[in-house]
N, C-alpha and C positions, 0 to 999 in steps of 0.2 A: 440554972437560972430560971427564975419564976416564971409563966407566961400570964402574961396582963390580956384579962377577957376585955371584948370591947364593950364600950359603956353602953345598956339600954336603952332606950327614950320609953320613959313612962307614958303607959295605957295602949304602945304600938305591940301589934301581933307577935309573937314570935313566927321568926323567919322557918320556912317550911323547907323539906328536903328535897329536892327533885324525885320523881321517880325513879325507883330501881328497874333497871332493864330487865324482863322475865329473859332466862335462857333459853336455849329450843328446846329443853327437856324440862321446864320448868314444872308442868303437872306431873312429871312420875313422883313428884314428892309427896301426893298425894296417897296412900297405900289402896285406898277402894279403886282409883283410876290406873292405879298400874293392875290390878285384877281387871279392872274394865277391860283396860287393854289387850289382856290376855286372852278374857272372852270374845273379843270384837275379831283381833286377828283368828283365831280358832273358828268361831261361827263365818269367817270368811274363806276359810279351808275347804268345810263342811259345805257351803253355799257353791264354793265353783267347783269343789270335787264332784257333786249332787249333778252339777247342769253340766258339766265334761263326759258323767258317766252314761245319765240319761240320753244325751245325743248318740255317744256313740252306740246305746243300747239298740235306740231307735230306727240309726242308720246301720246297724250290722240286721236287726232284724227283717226289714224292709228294704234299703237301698233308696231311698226315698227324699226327697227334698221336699216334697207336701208335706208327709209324715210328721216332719221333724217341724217344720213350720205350725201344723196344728200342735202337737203336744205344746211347743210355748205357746203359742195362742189359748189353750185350755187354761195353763197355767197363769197366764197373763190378767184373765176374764176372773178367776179365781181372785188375785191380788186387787184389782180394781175395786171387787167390794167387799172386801177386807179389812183394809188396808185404814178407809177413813175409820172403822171402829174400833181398830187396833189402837187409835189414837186417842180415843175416848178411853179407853182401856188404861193406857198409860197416864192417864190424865186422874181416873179413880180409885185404881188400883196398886199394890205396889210394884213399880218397877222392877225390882230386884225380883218379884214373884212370877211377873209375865214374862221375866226372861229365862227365868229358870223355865217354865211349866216347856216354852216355846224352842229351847235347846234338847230339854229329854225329851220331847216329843218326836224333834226332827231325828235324834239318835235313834230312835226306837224304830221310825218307820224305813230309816236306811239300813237297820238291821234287816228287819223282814225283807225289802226291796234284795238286797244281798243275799237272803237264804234263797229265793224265788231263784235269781240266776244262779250261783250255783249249784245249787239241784237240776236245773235245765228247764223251769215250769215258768220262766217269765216269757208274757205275749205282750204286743202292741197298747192293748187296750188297760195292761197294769199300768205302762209309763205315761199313760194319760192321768190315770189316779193319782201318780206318784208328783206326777207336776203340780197337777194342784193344790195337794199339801206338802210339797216342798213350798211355794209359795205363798201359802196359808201359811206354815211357820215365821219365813221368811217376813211377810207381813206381819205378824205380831211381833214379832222380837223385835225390826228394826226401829220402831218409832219409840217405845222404851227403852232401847238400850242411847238413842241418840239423847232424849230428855234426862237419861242419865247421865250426863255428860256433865249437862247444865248441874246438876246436884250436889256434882263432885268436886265443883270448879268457882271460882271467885270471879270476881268481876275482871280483875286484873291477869288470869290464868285461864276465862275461856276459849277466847281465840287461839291459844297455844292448844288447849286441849283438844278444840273443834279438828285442831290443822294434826294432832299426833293421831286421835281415832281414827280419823281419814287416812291417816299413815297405814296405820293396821291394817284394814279395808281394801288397802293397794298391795301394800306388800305381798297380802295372800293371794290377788292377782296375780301377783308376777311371780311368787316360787308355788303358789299350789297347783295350776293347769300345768306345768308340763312335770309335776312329780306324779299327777292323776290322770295325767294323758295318757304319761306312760303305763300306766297300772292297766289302765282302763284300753287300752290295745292290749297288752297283754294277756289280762282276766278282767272281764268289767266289774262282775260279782264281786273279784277283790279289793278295787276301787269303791263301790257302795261299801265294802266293811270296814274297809279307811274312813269313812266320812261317818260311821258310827260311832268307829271308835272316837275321832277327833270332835265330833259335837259331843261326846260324852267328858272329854277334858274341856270342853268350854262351859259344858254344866255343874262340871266342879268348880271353874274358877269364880263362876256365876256364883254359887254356894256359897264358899268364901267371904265374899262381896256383903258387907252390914246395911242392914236397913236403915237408910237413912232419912229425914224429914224430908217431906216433898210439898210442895203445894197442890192439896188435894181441889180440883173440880168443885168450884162455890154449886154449880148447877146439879139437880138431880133429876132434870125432866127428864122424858122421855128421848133415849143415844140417837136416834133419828133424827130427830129434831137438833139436835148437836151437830149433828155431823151437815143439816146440810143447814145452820148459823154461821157454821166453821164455813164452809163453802161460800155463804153471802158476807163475811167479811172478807175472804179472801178475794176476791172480785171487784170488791170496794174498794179495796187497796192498791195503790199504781204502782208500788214498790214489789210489793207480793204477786200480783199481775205477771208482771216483769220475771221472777224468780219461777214461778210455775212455768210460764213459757221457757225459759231456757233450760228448764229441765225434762217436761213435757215432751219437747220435738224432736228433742235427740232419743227418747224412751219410745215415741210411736216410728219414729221415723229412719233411726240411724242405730242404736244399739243391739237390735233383730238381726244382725247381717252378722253377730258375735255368734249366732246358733247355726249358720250356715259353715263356720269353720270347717268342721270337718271333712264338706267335699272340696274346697278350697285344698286343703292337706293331700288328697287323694286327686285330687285330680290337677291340680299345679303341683305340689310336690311330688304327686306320689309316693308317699312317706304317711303313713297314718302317724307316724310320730312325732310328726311336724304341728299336728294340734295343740298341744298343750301350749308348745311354746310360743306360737301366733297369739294365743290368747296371753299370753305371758306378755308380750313387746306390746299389747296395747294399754298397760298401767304403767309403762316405766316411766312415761311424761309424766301422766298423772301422781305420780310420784315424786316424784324431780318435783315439781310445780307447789307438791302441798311442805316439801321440807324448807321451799325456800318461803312460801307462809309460817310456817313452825318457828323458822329464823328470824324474819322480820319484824310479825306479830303484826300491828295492826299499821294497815293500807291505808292511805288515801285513792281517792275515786275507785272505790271499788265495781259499784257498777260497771264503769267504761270497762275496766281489764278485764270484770267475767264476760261481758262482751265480744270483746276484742279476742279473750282465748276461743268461745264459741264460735265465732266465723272462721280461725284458722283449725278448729278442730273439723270444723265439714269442710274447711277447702281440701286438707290435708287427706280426707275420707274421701272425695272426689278422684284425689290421685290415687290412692288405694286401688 
């Protein structure tokens, strides 16, 4: 039997389709974002195997809770003014270039850090160096690898994308501190040559990864003068305001006490191998939290919820 279309009324629109729902994996059908991906978890391996291996370097050398305090402090002062030009960098440059340059670098110098202890020739005063250009990597990579995001992604697949990178990011939270915890009680040296080797496979997925169009920087003043525009709009903004604070206070105020784990392990556990894993259970929320963004896709009142999560994230730090 025939099926009779219904009749049109001439000069009316044709009727539109609803939106297709993105699934929670909807960007890995992009092929550069599943190599993102691969880079992003790897450089997140590399990132906490780095700061699991350096504390414990620090705290078997010393015994010290100042110690360890200033190295991230060194590192910290390092990333601060960094950080805004690594964004200009991303903004001029190609992305896919500064990630590469900013992964073999970090491989290269957790090599050397790795040859130092094992040979038995590392002191105090290297893991200050090492902080700082762990965080000098750190800082260049991550403002381009995040703008990469946007590159790879449609208007209708960013939030999916935003919420899977973030996946990555966590993930290697929660299984790479207690696979480098362990290493790094064991041999720490072994530990730094884990993180060689594993930024040296994020350099290759990095590789991989096609140059693709970016909107290059209309501006070519002088990156100074950028970076503190960038800053006077950011200020001007009550939205962005808002987002710098809520990122900000938990970074000067609440996230530092992640570096004190290790006497936390030794001195309430007494288990040096309690480290990894401590730092493992503090992304499983955050986890949990970004897959059911991955799920849902786009929120209503977003504001209020980052909000609302932020006060239960320091009440829940308080009982801590």
């Amino acid at each position: 039997m025939a099926t009779i279309a219904p009749p049109t009324v001439p000069g009316a629109a044709p009727e539109e389709s609803p939106p297709q729902k993105q699934g929670p994996f909807a960007s890995f059908a992009n092929r550069d974002f599943r190599w993102l991906w691969i880079g992003t978890i790897t450089v997140g391996f590399g990132q906490w195997g780095q700061q699991i291996g350096l504390n414990i370097l620090v705290y078997n050398l010393t015994g010290s809770a100042v110690q360890m305090g200033a190295v991230t402090f060194a590192g910290g002062i390092g990333s601060l003014f960094v950080t805004p030009y690594a964004g200009v960098l991303a903004d001029r440059y190609s992305r896919r270039k500064v990630m590469l340059f900013s992964t073999v670098f970090g491989a290269a110098q957790a090599a050397v850090l790795a040859f130092l202890v094992l040979a038995g020739l590392a002191a105090v005063w290297q893991a200050y160096i090492f902080a700082i250009l762990t965080t000098f990597t750190q800082a260049i990579n991550q403002p381009a690898r995040q703008a990469y995001v946007y590159d790879v992604s449609t208007p209708e697949t960013f939030t999916n994308a935003v919420a899977l990178n973030s996946i990555a990011q966590n993930l290697s939270r929660i299984v790479g501190p207690p696979i480098f915890g362990i290493i790094a009680v064991w041999n720490v040296g072994l530990c730094f040559l884990g993180v060689a080797i594993i930024r040296t496979i994020s350099s290759l997925a990095t590789w991989i990864m096609r140059e693709l169009p970016q909107e290059k920087a209309v501006s070519t003043s002088n990156p100074t003068k950028q970076v503190f525009a960038g800053f006077a709009y950011l200020f001007a903004e009550p939205r962005l305001r808002l987002l710098l604070a809520v990122n900000a206070i938990p970074a000067l105020l609440v996230y530092p006490y992640m570096n004190f784990m290790p006497i936390f392990a030794d001195k309430v556990f007494h288990d040096d191998w309690a480290y990894g894993f401590l730092v493992a259970m503090i992304a499983v929320g955050s986890t949990i939290g970004l897959f059911a963004l991955a799920w849902f896709g786009e929120v209503r009142r977003k504001p209020q919820i980052m909000l609302g999560c932020f006060f239960v994230y320091l009440a829940l730090l308080l009982l801590f």
